[in-house]
C-alpha angles and dihedrals in degrees: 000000000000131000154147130242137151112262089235102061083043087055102045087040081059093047089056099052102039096091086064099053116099115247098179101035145153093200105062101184087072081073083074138090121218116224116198137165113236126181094324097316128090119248130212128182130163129177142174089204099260096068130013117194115195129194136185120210132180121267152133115264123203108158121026116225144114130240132162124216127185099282101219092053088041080048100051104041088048094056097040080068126096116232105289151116118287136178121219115194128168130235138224107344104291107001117100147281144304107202118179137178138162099327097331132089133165129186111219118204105230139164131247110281094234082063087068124094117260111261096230105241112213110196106143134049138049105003128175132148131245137208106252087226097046096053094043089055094039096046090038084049096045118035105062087076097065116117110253099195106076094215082121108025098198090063091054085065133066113242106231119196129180128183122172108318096336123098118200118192109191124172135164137166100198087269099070148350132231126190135186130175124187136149130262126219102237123035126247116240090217131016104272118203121178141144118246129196110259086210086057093050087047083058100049087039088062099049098045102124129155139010095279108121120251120252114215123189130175119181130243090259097049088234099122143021124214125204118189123198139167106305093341137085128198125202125188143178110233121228113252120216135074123291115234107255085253088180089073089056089056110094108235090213149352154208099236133031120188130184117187135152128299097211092050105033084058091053094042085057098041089062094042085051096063090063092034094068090072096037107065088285078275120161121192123211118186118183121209115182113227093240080210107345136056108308117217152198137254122206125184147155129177143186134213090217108031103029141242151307136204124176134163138208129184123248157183101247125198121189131326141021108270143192142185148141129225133184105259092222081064113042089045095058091048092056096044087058105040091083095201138106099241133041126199119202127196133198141159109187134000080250108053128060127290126220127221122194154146127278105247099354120106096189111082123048119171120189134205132208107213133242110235112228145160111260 
């Protein structure tokens, strides 16, 4: 293999498929990244086996091939360099790579490109397309409350649903509950429900760029999803197993509702939060109606070792009093997701879920589970 290319499209091509590459592994050769030459533009692809990740980037091919070298030296030496052409060949069948570029070459050890793992290739099954803009939202709302420990592995995934035209994201980690609903481009010909990695959501999230619609396609056994962007797949294994019935977690009414303001509301919890680390990581909310006036909104922590902390926020207040505590960890990451103006909160007891959503919008719903403190 030989070719041309500018440093900076290797470099970004690098960038793209790094998330993919193993870093504990007993297959070393998974720490690598494949290099091959494919209809006049450079390939790389990289996996760990659960998920593969494939880019194309521009360049002048002179000698078709395939080779892989160890990704995070690959990595390293690519980006040291300044923005210029450089020439990659490879070197006795098998063995590594010459790159050069403006005074300056390395030779890199690598492996023969058939010891690398094949990249799954999805081409048939349920297919649809996706805004670029909806799935970004609805992934950035939705995965951070995916479980991260795997005790139980379906919790650590994002339950996708699509029917029809309408696409459903739902995760949950026994804490707390996010849920996004948005539309897809092309309907589905029967309802599709599988578990996605969130790591692999987080993937595609990242490299969301453009206009151009997502393709989405999960194979007839349900066993992989495919996401294709421009000029990068991702492949990923889906998680097997049942999702909890999280419908059934979202409260159907409540006794106070509360809108008050993002901005506020977020600063209001920052400062909270700084109290909150040696106190059981406990916020407490408490909820007054105006009887007449503005209501508002009292947020405090305390520890029994550092001190306390009382600030208050004015609100639209419907209802009742109201009072309940959250873990700050929680109730920060909700509010630097929601992307609107205005929040609204519900709740019905200190003991029951709270809702947190956005004003007039009825596409997000996030849902807390309560700390349970002495008031």
């Amino acid at each position: 293999m030989q070719l041309n290319c500018l440093q900076e499209n290797f470099s970004h091509g690098l960038g793209v498929v790094q998330r993919a590459v193993a870093t504990r592994t007993t297959l070393p050769i998974t720490q690598h990244v494949l290099l091959t030459s494919d209809e006049g533009r450079l390939k790389l692809s990289a996996t760990n086996l659960e998920i593969a990740i494939s880019t194309w980037v521009g360049a002048e091919i002179t000698e078709e091939g395939s080779i892989t070298v160890p990704a995070r030296l690959l990595t390293d030496f690519v980006n040291s360099l300044n923005k210029q052409p450089i020439s990659i060949k490879s070197i006795s069948p098998g063995k590594g790579v010459e790159i050069q570029g403006d005074r300056v070459e390395a030779t890199i050890n690598g492996a023969d490109a058939s010891e690398f793992p094949p990249i799954p290739s999805v081409s048939d099954g349920i297919a649809t397309r996706i805004d670029p803009k909806a799935l970004r939202e609805a992934i950035h709302q939705v995965v951070l409350a995916a479980a991260a420990e795997d005790s139980r592995p379906v919790l650590t995934g994002v339950n996708v649903e699509i029917e029809g035209t309408t696409l459903t994201l739902a995760a949950a980690d026994g804490f707390r509950l996010a849920v996004h609903t948005t539309a897809v481009l092309d309907a589905v010909p029967e309802k599709l429900s599988v578990i996605v990695p969130s790591r692999t959501l987080q993937e595609v999230e990242r490299l969301i760029e453009g206009d151009d619609p997502v393709d989405v396609v999960v194979t007839t056994q349900r066993s992989q999803v495919l996401f294709r962007l421009k000029n990068v797949e991702i492949v990923s294994q889906l998680i097997q197993g049942t999702f909890p019935n999280y419908s059934q977690l979202v409260p159907q009414d409540h006794t106070t509702r509360v809108i008050v303001d993002l901005a506020e509301l977020q600063r209001a919890t920052r400062t909270a939060s700084i109290f909150a680390k040696d106190g059981s990581g406990i916020i407490r909310i408490q909820v007054a109606p105006g009887n007449g006036s503005a209501g508002k909104v009292t947020i405090s922590s305390r520890s029994e070792e550092v001190g306390d902390n009382t600030g208050e926020i004015e609100a639209e207040v419907e209802g009742e009093e109201a009072k309940i505590a959250f873990n700050s960890r929680y109730l920060s990451d909700v509010l630097a997701v929601i992307g609107k103006d205005k929040v609204a909160m519900e709740m019905t007891t200190s003991s029951s879920p709270g809702v947190i959503k956005p004003v007039d919008d009825d596409n997000y719903i996030h849902v807390v589970m309560p700390m349970f403190v002495q008031w």
